[in-house]
KOLSE-519882 format. One record per residue: residue number from 1; chain; x, y, z of N, C-alpha, C, O, CB in turn. Coordinates in Angstrom, 3 decimals. Glycine has a CB too. Layout:
BEGIN
+------+--------+----------+----------+----------+----------+----------+----------+----------+----------+----------+----------+----------+----------+----------+----------+----------+
: loke : gudren :      npx :      npy :      npz :     capx :     capy :     capz :      cpx :      cpy :      cpz :      opx :      opy :      opz :     cbpx :     cbpy :     cbpz :
+------+--------+----------+----------+----------+----------+----------+----------+----------+----------+----------+----------+----------+----------+----------+----------+----------+
:  NUM :      A :        X :        Y :        Z :        X :        Y :        Z :        X :        Y :        Z :        X :        Y :        Z :        X :        Y :        Z :
...
+------+--------+----------+----------+----------+----------+----------+----------+----------+----------+----------+----------+----------+----------+----------+----------+----------+
//
This chain:
BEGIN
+------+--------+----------+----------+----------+----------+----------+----------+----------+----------+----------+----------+----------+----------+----------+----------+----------+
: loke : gudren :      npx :      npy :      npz :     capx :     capy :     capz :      cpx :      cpy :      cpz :      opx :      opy :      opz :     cbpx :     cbpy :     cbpz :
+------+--------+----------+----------+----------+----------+----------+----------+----------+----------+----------+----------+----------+----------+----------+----------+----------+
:    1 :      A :    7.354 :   -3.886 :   -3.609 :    7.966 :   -2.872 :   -2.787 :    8.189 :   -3.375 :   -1.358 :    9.208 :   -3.146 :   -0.707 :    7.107 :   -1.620 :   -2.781 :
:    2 :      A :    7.187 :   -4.050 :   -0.955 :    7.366 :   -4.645 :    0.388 :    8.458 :   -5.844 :    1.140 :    8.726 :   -6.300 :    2.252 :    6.201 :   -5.110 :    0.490 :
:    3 :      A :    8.875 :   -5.989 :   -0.373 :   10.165 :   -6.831 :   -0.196 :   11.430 :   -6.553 :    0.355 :   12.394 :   -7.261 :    0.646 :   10.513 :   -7.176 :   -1.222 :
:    4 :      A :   11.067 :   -4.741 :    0.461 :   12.657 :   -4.635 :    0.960 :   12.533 :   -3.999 :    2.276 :   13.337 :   -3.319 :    2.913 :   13.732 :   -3.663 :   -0.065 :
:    5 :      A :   11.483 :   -4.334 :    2.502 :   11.019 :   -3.851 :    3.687 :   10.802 :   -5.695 :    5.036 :   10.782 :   -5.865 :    6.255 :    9.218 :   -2.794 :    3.071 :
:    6 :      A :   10.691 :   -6.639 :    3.754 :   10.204 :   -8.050 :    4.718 :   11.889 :   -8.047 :    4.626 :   12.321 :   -8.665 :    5.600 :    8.942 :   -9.774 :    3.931 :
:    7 :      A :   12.544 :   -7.748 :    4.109 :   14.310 :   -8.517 :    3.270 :   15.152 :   -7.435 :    4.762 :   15.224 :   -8.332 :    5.603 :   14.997 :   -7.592 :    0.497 :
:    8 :      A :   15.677 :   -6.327 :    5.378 :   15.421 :   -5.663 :    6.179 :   15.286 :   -6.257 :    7.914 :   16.090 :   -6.499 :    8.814 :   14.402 :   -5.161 :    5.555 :
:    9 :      A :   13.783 :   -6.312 :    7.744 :   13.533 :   -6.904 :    8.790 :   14.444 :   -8.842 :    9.056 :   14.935 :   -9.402 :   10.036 :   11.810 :   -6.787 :    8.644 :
:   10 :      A :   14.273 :   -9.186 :    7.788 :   14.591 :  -10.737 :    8.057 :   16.283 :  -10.658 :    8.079 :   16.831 :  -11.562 :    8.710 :   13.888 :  -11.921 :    6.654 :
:   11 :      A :   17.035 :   -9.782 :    7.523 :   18.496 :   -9.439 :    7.650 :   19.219 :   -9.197 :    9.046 :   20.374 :   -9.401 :    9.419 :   18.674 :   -8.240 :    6.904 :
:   12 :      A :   17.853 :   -8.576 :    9.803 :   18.603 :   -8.412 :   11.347 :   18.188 :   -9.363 :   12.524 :   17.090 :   -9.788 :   12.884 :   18.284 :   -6.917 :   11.964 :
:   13 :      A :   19.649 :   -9.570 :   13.062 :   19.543 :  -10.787 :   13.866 :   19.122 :  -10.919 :   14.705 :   18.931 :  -12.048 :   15.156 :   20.245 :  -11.261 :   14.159 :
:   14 :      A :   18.700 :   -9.603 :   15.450 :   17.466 :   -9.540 :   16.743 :   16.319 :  -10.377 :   16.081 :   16.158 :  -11.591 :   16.205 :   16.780 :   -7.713 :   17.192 :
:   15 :      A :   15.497 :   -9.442 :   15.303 :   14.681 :   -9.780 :   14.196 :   14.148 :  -11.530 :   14.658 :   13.296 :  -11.969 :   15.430 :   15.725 :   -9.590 :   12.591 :
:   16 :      A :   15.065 :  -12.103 :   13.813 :   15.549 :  -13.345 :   13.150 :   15.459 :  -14.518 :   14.637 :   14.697 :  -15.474 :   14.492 :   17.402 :  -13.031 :   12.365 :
:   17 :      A :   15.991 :  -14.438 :   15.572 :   16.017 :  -14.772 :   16.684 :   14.714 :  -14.482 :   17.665 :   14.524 :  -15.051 :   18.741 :   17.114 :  -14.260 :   17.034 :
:   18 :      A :   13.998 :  -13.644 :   17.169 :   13.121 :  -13.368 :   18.211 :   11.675 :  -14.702 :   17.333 :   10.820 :  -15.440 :   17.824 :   12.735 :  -11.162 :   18.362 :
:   19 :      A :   12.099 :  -14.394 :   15.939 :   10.423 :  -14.584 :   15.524 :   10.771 :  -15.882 :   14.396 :    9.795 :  -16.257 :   13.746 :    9.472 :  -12.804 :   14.592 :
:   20 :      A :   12.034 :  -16.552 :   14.139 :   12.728 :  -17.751 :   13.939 :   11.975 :  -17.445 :   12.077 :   11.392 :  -18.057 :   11.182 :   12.192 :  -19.439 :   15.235 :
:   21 :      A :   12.406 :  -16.360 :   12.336 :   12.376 :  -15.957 :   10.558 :   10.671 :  -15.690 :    9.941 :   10.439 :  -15.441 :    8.758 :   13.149 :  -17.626 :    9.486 :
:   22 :      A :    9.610 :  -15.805 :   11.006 :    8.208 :  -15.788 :   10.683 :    7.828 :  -14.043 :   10.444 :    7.206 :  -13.281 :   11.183 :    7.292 :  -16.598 :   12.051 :
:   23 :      A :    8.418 :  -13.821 :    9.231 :    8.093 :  -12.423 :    8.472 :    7.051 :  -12.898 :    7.070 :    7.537 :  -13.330 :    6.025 :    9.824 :  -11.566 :    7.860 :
:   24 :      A :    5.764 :  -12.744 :    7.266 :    5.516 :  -12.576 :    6.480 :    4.570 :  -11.295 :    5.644 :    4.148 :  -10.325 :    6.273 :    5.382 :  -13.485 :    6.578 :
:   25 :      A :    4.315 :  -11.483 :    4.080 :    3.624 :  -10.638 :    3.158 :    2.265 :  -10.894 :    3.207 :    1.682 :  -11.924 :    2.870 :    4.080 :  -10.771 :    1.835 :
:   26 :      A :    1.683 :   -9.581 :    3.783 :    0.157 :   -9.336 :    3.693 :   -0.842 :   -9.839 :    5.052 :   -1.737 :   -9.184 :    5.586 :   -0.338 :  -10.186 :    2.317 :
:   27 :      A :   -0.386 :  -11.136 :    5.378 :   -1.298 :  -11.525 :    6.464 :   -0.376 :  -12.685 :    7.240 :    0.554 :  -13.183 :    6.606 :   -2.872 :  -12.115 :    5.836 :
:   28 :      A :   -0.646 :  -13.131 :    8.668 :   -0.047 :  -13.923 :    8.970 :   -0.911 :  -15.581 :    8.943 :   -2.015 :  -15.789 :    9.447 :    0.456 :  -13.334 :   10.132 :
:   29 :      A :    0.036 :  -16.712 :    8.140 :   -1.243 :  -18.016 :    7.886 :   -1.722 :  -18.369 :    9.373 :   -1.095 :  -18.312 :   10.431 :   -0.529 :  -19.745 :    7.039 :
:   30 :      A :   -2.940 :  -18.722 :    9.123 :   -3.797 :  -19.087 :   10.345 :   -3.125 :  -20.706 :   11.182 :   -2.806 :  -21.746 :   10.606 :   -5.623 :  -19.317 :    9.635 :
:   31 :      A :   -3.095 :  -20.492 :   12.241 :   -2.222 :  -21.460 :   12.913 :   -0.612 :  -20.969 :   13.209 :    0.263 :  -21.657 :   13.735 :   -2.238 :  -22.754 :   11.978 :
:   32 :      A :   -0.535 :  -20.077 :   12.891 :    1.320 :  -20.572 :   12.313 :    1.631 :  -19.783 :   13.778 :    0.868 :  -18.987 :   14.323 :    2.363 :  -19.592 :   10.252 :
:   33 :      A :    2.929 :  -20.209 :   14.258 :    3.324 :  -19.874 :   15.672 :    4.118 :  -18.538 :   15.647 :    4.818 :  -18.015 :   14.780 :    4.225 :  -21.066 :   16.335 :
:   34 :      A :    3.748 :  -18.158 :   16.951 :    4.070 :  -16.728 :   17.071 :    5.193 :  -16.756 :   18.164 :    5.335 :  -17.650 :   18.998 :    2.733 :  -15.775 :   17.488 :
:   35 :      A :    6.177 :  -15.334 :   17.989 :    5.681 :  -14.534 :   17.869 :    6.277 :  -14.126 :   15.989 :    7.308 :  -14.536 :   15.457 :    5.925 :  -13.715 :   19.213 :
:   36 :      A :    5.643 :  -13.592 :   15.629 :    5.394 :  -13.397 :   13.533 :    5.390 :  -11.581 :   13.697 :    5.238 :  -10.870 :   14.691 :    3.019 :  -14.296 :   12.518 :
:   37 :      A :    5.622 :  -11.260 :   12.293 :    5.197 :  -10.394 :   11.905 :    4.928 :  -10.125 :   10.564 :    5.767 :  -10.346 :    9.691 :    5.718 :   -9.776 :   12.341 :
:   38 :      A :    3.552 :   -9.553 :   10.274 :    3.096 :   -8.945 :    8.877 :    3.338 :   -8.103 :    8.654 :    3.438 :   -7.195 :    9.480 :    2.101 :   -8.798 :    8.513 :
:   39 :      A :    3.707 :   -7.900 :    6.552 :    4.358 :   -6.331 :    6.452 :    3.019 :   -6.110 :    5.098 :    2.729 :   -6.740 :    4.081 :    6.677 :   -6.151 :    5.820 :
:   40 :      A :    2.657 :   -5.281 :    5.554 :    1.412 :   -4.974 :    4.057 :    1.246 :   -3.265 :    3.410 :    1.008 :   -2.149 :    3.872 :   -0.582 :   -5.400 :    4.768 :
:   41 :      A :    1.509 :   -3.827 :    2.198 :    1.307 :   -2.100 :    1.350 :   -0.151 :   -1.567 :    1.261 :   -1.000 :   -2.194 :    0.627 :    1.807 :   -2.116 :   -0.486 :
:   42 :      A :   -0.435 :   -0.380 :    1.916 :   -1.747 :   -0.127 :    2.084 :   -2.331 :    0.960 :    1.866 :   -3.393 :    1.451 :    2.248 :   -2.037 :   -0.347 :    3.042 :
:   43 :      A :   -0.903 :    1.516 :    0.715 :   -1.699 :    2.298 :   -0.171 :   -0.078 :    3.232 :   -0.800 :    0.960 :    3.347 :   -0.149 :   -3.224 :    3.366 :    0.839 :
:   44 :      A :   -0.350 :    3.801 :   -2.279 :    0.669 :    4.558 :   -3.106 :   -0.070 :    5.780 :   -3.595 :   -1.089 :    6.065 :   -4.224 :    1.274 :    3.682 :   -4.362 :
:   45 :      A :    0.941 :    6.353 :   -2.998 :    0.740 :    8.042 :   -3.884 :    2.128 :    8.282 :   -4.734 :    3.291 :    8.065 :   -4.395 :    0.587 :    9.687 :   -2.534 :
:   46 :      A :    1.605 :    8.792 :   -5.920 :    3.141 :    8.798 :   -6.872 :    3.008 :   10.903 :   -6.456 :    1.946 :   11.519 :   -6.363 :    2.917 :    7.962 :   -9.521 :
:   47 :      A :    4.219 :   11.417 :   -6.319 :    4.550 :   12.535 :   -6.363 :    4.673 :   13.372 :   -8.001 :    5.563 :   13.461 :   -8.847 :    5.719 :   12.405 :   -5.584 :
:   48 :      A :    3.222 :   13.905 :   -7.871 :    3.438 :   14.357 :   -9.601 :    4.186 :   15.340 :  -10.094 :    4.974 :   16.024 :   -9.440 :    2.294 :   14.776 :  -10.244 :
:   49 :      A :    3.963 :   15.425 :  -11.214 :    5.168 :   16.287 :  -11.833 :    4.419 :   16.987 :  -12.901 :    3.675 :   16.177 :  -13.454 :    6.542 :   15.379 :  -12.476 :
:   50 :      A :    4.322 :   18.194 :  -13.416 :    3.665 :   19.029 :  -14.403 :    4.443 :   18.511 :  -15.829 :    3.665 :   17.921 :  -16.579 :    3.861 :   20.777 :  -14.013 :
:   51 :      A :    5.474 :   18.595 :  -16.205 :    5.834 :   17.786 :  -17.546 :    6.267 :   16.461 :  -18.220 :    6.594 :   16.234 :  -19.385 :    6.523 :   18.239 :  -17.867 :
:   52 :      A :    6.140 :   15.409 :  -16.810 :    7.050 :   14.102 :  -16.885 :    5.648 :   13.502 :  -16.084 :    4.744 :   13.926 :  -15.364 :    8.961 :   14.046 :  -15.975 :
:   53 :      A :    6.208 :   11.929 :  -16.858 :    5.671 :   10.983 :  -15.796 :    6.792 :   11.314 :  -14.373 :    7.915 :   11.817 :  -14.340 :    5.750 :    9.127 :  -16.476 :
:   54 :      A :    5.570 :   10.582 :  -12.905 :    6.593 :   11.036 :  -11.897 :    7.634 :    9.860 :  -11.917 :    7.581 :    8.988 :  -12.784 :    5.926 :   11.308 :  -10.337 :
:   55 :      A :    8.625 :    9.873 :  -10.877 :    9.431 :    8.922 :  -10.620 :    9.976 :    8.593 :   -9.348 :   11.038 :    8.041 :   -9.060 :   10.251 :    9.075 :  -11.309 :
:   56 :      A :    8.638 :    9.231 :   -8.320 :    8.932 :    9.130 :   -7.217 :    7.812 :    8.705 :   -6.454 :    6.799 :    9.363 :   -6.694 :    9.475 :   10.154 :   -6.865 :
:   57 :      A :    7.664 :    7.676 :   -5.487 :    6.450 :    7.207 :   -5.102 :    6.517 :    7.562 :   -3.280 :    7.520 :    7.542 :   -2.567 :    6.302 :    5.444 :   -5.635 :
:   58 :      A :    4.957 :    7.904 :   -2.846 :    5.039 :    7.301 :   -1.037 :    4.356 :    6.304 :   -0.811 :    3.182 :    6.265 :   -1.180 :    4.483 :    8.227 :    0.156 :
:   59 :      A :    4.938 :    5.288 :   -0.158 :    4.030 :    4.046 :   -0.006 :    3.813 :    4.543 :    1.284 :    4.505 :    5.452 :    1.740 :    4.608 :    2.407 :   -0.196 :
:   60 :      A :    2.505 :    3.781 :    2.173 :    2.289 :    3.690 :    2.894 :    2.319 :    1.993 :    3.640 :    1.636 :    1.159 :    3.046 :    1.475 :    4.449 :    2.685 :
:   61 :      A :    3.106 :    1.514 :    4.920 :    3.157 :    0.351 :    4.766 :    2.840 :    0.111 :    6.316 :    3.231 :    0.785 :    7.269 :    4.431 :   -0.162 :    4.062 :
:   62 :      A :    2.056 :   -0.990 :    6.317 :    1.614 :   -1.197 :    7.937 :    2.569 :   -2.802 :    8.378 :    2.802 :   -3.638 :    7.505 :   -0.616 :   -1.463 :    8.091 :
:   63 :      A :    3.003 :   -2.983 :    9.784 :    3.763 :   -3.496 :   10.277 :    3.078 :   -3.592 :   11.197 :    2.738 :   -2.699 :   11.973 :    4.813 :   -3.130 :   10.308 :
:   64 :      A :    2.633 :   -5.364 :   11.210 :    1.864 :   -5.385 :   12.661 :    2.762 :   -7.112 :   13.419 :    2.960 :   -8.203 :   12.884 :   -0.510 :   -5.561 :   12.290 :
:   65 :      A :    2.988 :   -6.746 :   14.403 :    3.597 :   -7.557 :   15.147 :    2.920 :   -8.332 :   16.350 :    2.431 :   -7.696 :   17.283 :    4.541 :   -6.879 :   15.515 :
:   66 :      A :    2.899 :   -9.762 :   16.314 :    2.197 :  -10.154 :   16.833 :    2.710 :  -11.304 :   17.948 :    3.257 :  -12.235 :   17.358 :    1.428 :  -10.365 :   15.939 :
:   67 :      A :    2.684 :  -11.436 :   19.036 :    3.150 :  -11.992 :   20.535 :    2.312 :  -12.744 :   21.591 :    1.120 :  -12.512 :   21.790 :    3.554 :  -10.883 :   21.291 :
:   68 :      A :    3.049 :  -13.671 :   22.253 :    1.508 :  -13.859 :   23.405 :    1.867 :  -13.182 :   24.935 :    1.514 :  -13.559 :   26.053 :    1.061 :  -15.948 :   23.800 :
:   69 :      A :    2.552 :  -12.250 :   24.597 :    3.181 :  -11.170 :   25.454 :    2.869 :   -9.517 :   25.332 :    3.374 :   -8.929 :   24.375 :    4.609 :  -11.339 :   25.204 :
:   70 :      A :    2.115 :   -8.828 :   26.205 :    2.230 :   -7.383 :   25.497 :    3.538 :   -7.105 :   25.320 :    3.868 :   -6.739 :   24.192 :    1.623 :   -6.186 :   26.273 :
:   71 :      A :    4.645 :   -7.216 :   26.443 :    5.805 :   -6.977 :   26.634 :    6.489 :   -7.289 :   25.502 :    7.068 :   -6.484 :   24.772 :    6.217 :   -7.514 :   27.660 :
:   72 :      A :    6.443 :   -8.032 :   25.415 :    7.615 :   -8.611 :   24.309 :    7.137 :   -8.256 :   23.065 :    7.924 :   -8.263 :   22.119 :    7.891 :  -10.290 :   24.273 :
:   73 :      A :    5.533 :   -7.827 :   22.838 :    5.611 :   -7.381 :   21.739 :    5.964 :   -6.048 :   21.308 :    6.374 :   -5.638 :   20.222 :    4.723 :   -7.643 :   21.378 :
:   74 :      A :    5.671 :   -5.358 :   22.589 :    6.238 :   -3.974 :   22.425 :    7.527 :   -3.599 :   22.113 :    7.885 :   -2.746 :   21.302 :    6.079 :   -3.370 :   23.416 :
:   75 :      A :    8.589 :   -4.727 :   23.246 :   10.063 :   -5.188 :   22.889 :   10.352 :   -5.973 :   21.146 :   11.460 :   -6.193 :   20.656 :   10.439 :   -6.463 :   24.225 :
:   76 :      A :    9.454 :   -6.168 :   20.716 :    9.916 :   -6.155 :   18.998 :    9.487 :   -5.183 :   18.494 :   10.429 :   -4.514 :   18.071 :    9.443 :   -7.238 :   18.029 :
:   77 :      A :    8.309 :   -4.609 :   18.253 :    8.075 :   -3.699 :   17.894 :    9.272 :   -2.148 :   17.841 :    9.597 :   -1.420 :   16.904 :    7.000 :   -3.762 :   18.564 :
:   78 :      A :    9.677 :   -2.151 :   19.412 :   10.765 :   -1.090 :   19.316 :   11.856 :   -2.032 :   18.387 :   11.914 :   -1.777 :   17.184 :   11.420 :   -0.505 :   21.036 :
:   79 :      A :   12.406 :   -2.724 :   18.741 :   13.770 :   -3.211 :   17.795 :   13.232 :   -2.725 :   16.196 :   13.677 :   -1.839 :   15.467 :   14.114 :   -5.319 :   17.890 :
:   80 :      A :   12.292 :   -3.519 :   16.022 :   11.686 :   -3.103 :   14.717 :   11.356 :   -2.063 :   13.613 :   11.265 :   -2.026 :   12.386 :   10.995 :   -3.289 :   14.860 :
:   81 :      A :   11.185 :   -0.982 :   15.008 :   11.096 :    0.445 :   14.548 :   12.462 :    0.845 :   14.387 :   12.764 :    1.509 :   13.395 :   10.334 :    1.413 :   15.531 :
:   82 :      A :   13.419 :    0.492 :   15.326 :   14.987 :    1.191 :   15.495 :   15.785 :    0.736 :   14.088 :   16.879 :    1.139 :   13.693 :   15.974 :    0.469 :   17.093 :
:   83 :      A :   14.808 :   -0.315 :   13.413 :   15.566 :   -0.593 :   11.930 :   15.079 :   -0.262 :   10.733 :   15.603 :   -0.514 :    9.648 :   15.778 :   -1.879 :   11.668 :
:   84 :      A :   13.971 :    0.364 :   10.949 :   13.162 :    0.742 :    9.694 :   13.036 :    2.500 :    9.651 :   13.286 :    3.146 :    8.633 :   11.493 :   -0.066 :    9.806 :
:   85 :      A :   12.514 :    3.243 :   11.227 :   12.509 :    4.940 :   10.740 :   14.077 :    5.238 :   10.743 :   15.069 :    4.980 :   11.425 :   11.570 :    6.188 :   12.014 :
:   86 :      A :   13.747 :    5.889 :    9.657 :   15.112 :    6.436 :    8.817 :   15.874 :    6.157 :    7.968 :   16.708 :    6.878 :    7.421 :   15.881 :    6.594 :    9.263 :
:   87 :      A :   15.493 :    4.468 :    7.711 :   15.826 :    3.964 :    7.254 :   16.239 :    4.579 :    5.783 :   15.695 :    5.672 :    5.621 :   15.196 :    3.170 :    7.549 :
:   88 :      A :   17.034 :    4.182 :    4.693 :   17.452 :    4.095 :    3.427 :   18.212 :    3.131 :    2.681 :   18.924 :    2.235 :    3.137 :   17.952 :    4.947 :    3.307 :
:   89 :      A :   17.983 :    3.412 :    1.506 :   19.321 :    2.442 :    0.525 :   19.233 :    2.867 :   -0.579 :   18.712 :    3.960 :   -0.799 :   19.261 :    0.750 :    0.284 :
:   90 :      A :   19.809 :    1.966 :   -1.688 :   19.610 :    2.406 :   -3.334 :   17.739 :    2.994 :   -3.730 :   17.475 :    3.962 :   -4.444 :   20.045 :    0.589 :   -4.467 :
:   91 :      A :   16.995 :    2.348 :   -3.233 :   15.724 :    2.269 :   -4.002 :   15.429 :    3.237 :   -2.859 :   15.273 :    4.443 :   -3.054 :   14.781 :    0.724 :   -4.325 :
:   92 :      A :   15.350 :    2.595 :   -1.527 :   14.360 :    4.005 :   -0.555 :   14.977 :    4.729 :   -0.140 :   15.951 :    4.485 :    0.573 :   13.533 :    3.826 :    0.698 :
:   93 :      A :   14.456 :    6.192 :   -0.579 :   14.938 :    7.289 :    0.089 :   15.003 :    8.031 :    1.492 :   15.836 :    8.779 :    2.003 :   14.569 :    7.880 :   -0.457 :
:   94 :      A :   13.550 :    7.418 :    1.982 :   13.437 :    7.347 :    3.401 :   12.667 :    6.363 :    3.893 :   12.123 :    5.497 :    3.207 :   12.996 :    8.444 :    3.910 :
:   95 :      A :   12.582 :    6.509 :    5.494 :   11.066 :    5.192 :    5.967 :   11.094 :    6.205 :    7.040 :   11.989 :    6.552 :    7.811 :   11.292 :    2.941 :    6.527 :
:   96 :      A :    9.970 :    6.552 :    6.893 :    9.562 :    7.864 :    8.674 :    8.515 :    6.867 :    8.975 :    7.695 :    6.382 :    8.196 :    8.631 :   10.162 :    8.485 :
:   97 :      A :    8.747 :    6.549 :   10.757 :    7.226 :    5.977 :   11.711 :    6.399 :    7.186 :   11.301 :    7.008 :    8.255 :   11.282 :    7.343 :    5.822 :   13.823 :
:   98 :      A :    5.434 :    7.191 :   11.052 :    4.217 :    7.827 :   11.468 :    3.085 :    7.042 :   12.440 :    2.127 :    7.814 :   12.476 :    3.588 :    8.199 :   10.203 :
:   99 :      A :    2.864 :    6.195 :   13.010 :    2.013 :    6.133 :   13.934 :    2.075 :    4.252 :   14.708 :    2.774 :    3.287 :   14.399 :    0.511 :    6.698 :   13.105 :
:  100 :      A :    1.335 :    4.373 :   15.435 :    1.176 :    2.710 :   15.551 :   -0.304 :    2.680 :   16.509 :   -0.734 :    3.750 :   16.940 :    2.812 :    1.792 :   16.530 :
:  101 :      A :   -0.966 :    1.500 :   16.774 :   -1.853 :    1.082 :   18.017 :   -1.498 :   -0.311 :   17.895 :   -0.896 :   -0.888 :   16.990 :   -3.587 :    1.404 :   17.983 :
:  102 :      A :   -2.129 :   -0.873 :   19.297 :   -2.348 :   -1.800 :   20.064 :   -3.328 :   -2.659 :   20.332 :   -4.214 :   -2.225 :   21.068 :   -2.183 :   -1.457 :   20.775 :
:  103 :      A :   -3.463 :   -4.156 :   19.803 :   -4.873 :   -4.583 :   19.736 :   -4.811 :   -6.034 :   20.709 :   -3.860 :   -6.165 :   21.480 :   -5.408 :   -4.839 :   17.964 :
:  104 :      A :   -5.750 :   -6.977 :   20.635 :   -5.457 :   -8.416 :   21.340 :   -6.652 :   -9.238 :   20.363 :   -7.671 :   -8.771 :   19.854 :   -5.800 :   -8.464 :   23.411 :
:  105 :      A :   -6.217 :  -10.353 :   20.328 :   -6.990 :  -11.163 :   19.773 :   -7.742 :  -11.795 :   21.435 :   -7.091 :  -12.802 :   21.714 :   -6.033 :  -12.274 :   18.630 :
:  106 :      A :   -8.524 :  -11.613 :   22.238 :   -9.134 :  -12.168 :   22.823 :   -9.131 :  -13.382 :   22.920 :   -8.299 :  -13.727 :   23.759 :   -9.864 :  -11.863 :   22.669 :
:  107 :      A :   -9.735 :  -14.337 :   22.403 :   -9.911 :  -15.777 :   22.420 :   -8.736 :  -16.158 :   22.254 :   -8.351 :  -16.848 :   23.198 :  -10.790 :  -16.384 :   21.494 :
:  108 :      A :   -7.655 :  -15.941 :   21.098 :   -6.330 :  -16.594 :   21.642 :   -5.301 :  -16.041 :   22.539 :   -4.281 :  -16.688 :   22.775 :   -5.617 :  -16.898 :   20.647 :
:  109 :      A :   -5.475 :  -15.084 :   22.960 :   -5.003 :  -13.876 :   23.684 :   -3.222 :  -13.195 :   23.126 :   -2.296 :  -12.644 :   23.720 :   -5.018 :  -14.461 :   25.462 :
:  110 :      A :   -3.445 :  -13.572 :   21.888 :   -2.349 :  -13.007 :   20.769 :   -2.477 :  -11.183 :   21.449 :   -3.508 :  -10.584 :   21.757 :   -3.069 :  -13.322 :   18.558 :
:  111 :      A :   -1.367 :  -10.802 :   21.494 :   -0.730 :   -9.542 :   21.679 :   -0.153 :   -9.164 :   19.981 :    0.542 :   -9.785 :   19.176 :    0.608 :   -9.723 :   22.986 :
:  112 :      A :   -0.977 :   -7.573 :   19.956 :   -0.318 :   -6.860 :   18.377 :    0.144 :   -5.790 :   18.599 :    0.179 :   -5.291 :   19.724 :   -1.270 :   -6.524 :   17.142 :
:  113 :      A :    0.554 :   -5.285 :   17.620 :    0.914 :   -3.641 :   18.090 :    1.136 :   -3.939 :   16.539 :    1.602 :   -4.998 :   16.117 :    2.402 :   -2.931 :   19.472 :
:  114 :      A :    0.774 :   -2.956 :   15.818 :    0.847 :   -2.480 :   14.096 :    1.601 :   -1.162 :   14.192 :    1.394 :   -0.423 :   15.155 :   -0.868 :   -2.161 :   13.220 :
:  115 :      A :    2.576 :   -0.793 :   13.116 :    3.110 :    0.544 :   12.949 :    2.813 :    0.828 :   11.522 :    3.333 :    0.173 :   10.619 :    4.657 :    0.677 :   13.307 :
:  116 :      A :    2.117 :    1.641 :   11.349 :    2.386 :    2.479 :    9.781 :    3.941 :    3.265 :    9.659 :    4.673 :    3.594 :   10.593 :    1.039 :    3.932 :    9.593 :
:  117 :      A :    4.175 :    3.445 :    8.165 :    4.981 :    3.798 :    7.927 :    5.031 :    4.261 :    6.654 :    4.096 :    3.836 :    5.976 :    5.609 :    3.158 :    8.272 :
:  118 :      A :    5.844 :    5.037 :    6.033 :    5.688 :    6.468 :    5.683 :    6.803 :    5.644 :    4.366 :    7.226 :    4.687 :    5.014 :    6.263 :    8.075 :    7.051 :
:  119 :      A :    7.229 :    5.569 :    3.434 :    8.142 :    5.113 :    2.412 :    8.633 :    5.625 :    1.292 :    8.151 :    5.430 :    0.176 :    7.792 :    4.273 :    2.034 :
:  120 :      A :    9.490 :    6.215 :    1.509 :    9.833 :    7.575 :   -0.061 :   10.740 :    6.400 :   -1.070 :   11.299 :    5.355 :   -0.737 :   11.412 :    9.611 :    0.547 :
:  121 :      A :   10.651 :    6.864 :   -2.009 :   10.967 :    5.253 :   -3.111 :   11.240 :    5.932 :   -4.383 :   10.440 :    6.845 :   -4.586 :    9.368 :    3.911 :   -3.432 :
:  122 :      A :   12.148 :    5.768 :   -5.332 :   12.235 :    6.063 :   -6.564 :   11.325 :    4.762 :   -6.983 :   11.008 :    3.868 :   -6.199 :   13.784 :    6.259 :   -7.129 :
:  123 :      A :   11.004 :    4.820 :   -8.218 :   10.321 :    4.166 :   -8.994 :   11.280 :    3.231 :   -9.813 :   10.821 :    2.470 :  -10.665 :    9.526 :    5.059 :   -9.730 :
+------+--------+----------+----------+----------+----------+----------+----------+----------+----------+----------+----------+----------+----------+----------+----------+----------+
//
């Protein structure tokens, strides 16, 4: 599912230019140069149905973006968001922000900012 969510992000050319295509699934590899971003599924609720299997899922998906800039990470982060809430296509029906925070890796002084997100999906 998270594929069309990394496929998305890596399609737009802000995107693409800012982070030289470093989108990756689940975690970002240790060493690898920033500024990156991770996209991870972190949890499914299927929408049930009293006589059918369902055929409609909410993912929940976290988006954490990572910089050695607060600024600039905040400046992807918004681009980031401006391409994903509301988002749709064939498979997703919607993508609503629901939330984000702000963290630092201290010792390397990496700048994050993570967004959850909300994912309506046929099955």
């Amino acid at each position: 599912m998270i594929h069309h969510v990394i496929q998305r992000l890596a399609d737009s050319a802000a995107v693409a230019s800012e982070t030289a295509g470093r989108v990756f699934p689940l975690f970002r590899l240790q060493g690898s140069d920033i500024p990156a971003i991770t996209v991870q599924l972190t949890g499914t609720e299927p929408v049930g149905t009293k006589d059918r299997l369902t055929d409609y899922e909410v993912h929940e998906v976290e988006i954490t973006y990572f910089h050695d800039s607060p600024k600039a990470a905040w400046e992807l982060s918004v681009t980031c968001r401006d391409l994903l809430d509301g988002w749709s296509n064939n498979a997703i029906k919607q993508s609503r922000f629901v939330n984000q925070a702000t963290d630092i890796y201290q010792a390397t002084e990496v700048f994050t900012i993570t967004q959850r997100y909300e994912i309506h999906m046929d099955r």
